[in-house]
C-alpha positions, 0 to 999 in steps of 0.5 A: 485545486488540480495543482494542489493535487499535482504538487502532493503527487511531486512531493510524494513521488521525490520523497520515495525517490529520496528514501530509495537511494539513501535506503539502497543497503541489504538487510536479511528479512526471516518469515516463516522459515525463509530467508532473503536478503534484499534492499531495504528499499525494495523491502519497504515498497513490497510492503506498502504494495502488498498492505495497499492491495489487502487494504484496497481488497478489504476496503472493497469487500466491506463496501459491497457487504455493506451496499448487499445489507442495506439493500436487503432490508429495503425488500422487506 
């Protein structure tokens, strides 16, 4: 199974290397006011970084508001 594993990561991995090279263009991105232009391809991984850290982030605090619930009603 560890291969299985392995092979997705590879996959993965020269697929985002593949989208990187042939993405290398500068696009401008406008938010909030503010203007930057950079490559699209550092645009896209900013974005998967930052929705995977929320995500993660999110994920964790219901998680842990949940496990707090369910021990609350335990006690009673």
């Amino acid at each position: 199974m560890r291969w299985i594993y392995l092979a997705v990561i590879i996959l993965f991995v020269a697929a985002t290397v593949i989208f990187a090279l042939q993405n290398f263009e500068i696009v401008t991105m406008s938010f909030l006011g503010l203007n930057a232009r950079v490559p699209l391809a550092l645009l896209a991984a900013v974005a998967y970084l930052l929705g995977a850290a929320t995500g993660g982030s999110l994920y964790a605090l219901l998680r842990r508001s949940y496990e707090e619930s369910r021990e609350g009603f335990g006690t009673s």
